[in-house]
PyMOL Python script that loads the backbone (N, CA, C, O; Angstrom):
from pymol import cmd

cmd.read_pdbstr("""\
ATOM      1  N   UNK A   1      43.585 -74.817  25.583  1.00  0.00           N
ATOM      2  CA  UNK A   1      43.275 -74.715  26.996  1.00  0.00           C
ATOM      3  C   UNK A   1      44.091 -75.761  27.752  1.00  0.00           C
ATOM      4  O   UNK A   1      44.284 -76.914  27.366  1.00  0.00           O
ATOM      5  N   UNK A   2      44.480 -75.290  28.714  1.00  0.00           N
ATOM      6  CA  UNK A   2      45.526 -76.085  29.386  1.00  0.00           C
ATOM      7  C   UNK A   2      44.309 -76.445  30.833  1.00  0.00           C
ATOM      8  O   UNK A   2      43.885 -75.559  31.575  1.00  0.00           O
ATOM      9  N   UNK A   3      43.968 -77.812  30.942  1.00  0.00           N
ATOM     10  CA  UNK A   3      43.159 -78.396  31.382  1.00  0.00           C
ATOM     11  C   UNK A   3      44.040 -78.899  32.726  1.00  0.00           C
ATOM     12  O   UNK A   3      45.218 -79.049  32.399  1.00  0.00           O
ATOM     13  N   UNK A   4      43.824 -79.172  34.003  1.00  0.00           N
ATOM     14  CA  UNK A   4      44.174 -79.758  34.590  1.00  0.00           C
ATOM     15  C   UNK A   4      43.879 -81.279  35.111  1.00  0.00           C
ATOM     16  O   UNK A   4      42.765 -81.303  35.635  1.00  0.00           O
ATOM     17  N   UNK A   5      44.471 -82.458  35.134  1.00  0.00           N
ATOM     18  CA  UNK A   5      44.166 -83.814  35.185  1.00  0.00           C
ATOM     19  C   UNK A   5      44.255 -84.018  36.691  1.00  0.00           C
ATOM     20  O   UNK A   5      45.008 -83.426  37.465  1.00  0.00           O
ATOM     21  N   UNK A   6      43.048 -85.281  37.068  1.00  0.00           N
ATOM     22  CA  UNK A   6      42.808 -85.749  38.195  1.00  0.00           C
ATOM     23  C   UNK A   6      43.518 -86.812  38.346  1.00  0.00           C
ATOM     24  O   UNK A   6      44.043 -87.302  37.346  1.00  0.00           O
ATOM     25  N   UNK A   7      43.710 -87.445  39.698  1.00  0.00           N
ATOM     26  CA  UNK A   7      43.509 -89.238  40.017  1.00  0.00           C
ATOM     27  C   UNK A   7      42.554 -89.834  39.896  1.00  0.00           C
ATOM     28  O   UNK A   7      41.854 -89.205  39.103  1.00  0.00           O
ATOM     29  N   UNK A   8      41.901 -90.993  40.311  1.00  0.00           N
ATOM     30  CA  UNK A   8      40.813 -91.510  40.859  1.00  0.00           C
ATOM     31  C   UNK A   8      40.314 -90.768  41.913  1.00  0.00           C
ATOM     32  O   UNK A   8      39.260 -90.140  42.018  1.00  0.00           O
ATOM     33  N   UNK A   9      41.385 -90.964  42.802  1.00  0.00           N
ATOM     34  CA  UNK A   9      41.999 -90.619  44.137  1.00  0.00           C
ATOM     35  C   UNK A   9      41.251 -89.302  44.434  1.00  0.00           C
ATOM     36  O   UNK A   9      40.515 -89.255  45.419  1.00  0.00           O
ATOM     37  N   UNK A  10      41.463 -87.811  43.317  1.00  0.00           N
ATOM     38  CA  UNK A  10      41.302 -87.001  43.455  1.00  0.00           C
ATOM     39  C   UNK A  10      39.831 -86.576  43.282  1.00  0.00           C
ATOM     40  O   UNK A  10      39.225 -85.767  43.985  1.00  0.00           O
ATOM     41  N   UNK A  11      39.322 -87.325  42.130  1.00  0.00           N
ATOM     42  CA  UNK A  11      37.806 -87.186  41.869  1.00  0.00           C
ATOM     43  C   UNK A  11      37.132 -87.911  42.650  1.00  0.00           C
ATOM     44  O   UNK A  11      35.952 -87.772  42.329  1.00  0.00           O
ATOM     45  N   UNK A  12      37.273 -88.927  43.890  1.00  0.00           N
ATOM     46  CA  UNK A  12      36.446 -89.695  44.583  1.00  0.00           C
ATOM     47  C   UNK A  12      36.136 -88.534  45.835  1.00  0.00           C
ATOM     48  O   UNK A  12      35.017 -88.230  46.248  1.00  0.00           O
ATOM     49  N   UNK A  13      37.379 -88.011  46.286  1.00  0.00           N
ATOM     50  CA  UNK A  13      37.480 -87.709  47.226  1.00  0.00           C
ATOM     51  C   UNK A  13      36.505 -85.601  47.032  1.00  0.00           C
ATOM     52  O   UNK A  13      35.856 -85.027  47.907  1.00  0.00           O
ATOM     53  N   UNK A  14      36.818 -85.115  45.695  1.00  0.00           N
ATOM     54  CA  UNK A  14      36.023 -84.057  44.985  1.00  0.00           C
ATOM     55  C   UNK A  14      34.449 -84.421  45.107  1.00  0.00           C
ATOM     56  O   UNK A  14      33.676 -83.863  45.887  1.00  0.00           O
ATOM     57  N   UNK A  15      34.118 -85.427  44.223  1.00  0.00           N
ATOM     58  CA  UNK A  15      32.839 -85.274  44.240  1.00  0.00           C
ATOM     59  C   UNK A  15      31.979 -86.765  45.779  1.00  0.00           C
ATOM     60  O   UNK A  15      30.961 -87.458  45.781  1.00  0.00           O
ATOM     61  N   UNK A  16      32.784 -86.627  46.474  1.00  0.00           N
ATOM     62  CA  UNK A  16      32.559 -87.774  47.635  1.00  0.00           C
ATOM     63  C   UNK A  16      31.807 -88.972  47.206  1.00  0.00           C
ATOM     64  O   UNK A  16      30.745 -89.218  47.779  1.00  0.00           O
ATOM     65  N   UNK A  17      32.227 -89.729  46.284  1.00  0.00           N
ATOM     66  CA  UNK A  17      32.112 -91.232  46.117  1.00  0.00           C
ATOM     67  C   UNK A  17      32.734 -92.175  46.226  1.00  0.00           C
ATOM     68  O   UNK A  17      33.837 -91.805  46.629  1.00  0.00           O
ATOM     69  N   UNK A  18      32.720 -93.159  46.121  1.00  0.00           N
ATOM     70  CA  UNK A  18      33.321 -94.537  45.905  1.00  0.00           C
ATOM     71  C   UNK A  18      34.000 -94.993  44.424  1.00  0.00           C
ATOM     72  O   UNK A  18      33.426 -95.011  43.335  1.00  0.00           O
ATOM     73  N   UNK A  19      35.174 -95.295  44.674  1.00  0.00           N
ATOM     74  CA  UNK A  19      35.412 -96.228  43.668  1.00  0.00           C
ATOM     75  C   UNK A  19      34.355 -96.746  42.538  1.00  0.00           C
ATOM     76  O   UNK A  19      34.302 -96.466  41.340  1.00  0.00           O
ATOM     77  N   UNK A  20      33.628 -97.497  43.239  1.00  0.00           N
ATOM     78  CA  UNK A  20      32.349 -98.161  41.915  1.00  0.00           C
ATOM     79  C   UNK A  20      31.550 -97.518  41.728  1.00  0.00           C
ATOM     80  O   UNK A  20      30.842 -97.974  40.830  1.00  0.00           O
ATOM     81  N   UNK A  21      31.075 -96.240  42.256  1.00  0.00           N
ATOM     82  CA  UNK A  21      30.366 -95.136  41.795  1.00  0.00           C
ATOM     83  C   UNK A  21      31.373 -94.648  40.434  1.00  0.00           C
ATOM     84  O   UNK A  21      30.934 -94.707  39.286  1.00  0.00           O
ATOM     85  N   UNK A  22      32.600 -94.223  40.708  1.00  0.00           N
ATOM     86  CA  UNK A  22      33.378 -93.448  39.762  1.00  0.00           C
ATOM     87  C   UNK A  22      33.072 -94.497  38.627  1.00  0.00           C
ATOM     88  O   UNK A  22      32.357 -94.127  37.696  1.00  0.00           O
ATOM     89  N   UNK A  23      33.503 -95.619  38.642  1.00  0.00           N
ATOM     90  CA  UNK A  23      32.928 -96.786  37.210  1.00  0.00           C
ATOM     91  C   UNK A  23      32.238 -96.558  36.790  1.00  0.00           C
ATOM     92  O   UNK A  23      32.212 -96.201  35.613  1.00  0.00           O
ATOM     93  N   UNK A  24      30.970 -96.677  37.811  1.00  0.00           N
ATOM     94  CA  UNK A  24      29.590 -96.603  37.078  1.00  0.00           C
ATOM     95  C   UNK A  24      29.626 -95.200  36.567  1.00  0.00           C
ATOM     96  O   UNK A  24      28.998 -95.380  35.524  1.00  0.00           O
ATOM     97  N   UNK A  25      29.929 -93.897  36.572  1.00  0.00           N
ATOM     98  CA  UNK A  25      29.795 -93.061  35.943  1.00  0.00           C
ATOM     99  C   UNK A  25      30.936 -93.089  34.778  1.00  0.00           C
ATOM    100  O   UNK A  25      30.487 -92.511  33.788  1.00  0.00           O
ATOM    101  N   UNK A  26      32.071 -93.497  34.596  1.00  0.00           N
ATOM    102  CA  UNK A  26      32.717 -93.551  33.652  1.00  0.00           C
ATOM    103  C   UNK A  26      32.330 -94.618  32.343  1.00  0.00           C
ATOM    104  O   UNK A  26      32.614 -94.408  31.163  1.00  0.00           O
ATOM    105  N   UNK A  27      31.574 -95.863  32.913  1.00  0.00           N
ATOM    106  CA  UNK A  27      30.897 -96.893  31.840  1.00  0.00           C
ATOM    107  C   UNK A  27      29.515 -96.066  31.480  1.00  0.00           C
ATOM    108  O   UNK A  27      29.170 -96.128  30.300  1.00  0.00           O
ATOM    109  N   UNK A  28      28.602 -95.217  32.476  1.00  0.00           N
ATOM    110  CA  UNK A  28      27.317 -94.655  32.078  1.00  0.00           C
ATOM    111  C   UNK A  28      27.911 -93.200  30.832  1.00  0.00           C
ATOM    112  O   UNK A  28      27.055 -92.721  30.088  1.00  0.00           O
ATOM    113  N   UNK A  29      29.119 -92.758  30.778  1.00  0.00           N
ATOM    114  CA  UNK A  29      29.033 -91.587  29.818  1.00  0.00           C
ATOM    115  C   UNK A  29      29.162 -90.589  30.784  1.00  0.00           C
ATOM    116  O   UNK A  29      29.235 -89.467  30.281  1.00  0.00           O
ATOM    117  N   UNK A  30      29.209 -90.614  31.855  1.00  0.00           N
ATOM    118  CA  UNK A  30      29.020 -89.095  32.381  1.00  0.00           C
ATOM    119  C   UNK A  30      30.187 -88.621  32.998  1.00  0.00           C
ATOM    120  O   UNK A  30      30.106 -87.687  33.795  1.00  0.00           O
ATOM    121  N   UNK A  31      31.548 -89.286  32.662  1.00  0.00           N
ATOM    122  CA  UNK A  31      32.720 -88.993  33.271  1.00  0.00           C
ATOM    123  C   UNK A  31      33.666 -89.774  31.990  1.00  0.00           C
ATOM    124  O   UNK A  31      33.617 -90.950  31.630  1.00  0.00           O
ATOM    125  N   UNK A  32      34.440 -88.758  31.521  1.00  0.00           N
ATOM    126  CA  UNK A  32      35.468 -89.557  30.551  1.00  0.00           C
ATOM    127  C   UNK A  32      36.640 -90.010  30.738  1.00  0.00           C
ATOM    128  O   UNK A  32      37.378 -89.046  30.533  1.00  0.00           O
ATOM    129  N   UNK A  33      37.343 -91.014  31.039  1.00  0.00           N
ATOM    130  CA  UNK A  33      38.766 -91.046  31.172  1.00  0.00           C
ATOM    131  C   UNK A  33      39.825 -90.661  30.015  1.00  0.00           C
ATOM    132  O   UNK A  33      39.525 -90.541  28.827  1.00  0.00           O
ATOM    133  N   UNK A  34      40.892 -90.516  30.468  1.00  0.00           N
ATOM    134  CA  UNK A  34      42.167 -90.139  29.838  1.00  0.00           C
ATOM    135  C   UNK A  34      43.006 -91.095  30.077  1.00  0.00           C
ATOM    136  O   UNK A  34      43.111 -91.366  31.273  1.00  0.00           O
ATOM    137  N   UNK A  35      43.768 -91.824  29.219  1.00  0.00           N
ATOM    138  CA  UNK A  35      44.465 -92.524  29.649  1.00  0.00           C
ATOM    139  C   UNK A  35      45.594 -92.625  29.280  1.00  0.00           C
ATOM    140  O   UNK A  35      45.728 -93.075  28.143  1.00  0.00           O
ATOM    141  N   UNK A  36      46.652 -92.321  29.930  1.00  0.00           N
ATOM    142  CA  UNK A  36      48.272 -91.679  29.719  1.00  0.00           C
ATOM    143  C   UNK A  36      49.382 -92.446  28.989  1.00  0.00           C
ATOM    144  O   UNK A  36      50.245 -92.229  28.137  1.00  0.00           O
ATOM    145  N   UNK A  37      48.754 -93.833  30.037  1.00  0.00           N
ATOM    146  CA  UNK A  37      49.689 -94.960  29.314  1.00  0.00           C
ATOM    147  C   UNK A  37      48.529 -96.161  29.518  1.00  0.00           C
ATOM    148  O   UNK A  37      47.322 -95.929  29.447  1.00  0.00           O
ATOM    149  N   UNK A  38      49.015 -97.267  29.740  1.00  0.00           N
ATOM    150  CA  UNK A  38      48.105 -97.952  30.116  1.00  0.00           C
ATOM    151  C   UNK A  38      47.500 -98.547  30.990  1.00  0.00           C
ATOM    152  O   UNK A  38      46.596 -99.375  30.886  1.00  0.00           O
ATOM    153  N   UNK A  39      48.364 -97.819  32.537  1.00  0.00           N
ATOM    154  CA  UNK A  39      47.877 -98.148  33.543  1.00  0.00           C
ATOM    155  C   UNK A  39      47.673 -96.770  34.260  1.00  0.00           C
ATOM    156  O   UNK A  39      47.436 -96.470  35.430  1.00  0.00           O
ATOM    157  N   UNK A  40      47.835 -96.124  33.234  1.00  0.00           N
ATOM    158  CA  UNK A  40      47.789 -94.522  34.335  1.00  0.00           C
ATOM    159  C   UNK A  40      46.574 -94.118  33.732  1.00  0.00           C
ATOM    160  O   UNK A  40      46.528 -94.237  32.508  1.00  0.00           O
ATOM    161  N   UNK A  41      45.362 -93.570  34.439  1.00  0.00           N
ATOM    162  CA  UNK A  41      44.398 -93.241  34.049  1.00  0.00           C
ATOM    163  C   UNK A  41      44.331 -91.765  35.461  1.00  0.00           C
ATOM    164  O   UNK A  41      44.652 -91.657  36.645  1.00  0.00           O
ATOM    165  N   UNK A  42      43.565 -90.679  34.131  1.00  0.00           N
ATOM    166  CA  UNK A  42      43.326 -89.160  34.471  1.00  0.00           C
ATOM    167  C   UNK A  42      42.007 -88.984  34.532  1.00  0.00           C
ATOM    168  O   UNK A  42      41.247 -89.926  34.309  1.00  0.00           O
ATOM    169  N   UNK A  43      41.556 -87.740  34.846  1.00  0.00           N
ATOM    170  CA  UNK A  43      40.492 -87.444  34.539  1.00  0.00           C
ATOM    171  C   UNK A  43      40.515 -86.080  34.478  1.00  0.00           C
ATOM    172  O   UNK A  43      41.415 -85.532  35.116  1.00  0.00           O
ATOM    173  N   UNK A  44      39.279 -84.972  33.494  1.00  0.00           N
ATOM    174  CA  UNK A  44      39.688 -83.819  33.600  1.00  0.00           C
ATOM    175  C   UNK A  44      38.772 -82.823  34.744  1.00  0.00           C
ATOM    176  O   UNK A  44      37.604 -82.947  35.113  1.00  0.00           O
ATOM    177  N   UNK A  45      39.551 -82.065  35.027  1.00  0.00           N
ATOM    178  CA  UNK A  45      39.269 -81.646  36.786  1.00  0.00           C
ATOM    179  C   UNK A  45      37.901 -80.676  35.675  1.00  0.00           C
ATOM    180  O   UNK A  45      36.736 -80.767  36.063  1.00  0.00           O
ATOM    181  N   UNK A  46      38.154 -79.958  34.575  1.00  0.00           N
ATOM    182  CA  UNK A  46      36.865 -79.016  33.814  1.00  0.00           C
ATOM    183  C   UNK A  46      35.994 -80.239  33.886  1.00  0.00           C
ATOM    184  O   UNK A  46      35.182 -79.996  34.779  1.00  0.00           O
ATOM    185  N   UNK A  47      35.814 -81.155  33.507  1.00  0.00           N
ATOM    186  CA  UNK A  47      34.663 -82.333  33.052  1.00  0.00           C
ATOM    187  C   UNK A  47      33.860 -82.900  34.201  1.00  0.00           C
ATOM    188  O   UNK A  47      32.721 -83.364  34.262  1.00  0.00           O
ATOM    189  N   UNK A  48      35.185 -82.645  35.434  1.00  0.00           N
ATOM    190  CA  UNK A  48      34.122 -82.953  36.762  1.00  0.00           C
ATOM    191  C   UNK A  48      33.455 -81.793  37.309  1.00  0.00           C
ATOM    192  O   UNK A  48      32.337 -81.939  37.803  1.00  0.00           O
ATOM    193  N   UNK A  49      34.156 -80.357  37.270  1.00  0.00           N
ATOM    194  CA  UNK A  49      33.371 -79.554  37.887  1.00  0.00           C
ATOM    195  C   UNK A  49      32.244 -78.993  36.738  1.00  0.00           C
ATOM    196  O   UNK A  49      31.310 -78.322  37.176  1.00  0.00           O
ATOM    197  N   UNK A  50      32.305 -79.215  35.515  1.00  0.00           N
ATOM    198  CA  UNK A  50      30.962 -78.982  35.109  1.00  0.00           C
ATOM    199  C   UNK A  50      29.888 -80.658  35.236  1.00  0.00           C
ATOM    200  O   UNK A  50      28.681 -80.523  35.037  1.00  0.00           O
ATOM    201  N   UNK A  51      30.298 -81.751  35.481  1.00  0.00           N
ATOM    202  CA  UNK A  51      29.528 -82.377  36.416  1.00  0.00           C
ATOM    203  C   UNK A  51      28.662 -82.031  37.357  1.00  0.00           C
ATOM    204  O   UNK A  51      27.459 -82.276  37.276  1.00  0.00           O
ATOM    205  N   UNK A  52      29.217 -81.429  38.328  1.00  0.00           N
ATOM    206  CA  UNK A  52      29.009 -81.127  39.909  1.00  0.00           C
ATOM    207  C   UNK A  52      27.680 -79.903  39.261  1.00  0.00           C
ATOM    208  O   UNK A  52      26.480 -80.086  39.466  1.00  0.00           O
ATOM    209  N   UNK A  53      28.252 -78.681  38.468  1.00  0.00           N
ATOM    210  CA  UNK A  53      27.548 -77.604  38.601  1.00  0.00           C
ATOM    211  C   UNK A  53      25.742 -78.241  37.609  1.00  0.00           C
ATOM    212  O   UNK A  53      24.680 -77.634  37.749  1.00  0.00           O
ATOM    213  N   UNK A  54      25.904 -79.480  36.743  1.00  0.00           N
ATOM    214  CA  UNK A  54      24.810 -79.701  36.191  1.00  0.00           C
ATOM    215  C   UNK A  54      23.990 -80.595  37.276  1.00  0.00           C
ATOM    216  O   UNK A  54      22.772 -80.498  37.424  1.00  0.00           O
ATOM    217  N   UNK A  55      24.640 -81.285  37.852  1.00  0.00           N
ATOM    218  CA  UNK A  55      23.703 -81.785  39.123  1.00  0.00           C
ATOM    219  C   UNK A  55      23.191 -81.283  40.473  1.00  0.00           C
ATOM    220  O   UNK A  55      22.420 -81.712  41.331  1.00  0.00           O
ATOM    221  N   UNK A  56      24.100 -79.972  40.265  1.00  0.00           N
ATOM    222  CA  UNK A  56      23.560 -78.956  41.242  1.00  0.00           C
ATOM    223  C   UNK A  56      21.880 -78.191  40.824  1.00  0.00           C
ATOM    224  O   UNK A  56      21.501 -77.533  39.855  1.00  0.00           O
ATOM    225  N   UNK A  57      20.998 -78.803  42.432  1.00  0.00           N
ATOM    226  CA  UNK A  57      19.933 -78.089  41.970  1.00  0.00           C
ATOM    227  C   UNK A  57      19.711 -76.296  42.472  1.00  0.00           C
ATOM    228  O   UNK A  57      20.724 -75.916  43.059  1.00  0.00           O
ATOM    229  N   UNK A  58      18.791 -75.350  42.373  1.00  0.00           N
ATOM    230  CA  UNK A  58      19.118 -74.645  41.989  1.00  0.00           C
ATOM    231  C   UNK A  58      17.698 -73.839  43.636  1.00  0.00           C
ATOM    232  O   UNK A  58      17.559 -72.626  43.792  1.00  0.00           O
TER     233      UNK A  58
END
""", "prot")
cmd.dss("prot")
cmd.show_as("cartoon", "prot")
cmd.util.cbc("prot")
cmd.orient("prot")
């Protein structure tokens, strides 16, 4: 599966948070990073939108 990768940039502005929100979900487990090299960090755009759809209530 050919996955598509985020920014920070891109997932703050997707799921409307902050910077230290995105941390706190990447240190809590609920957001994984990718990390390209060692200052380039991804995220996967599948991992956030099944995020979004499990915190969606119903």
């Amino acid at each position: 599966m050919n996955d598509e990768l985020l920014t920070a940039k891109e997932v703050m502005q997707l799921l409307k948070i902050s910077a230290t929100t995105l941390w706190k979900y990447v240190k809590a487990g609920k957001i994984n990073k990718h990390s390209l090299t060692k200052r380039t960090i991804r995220y996967s755009k599948n991992e956030i939108l099944q995020l979004v759809k499990s915190q969606t209530v119903a």
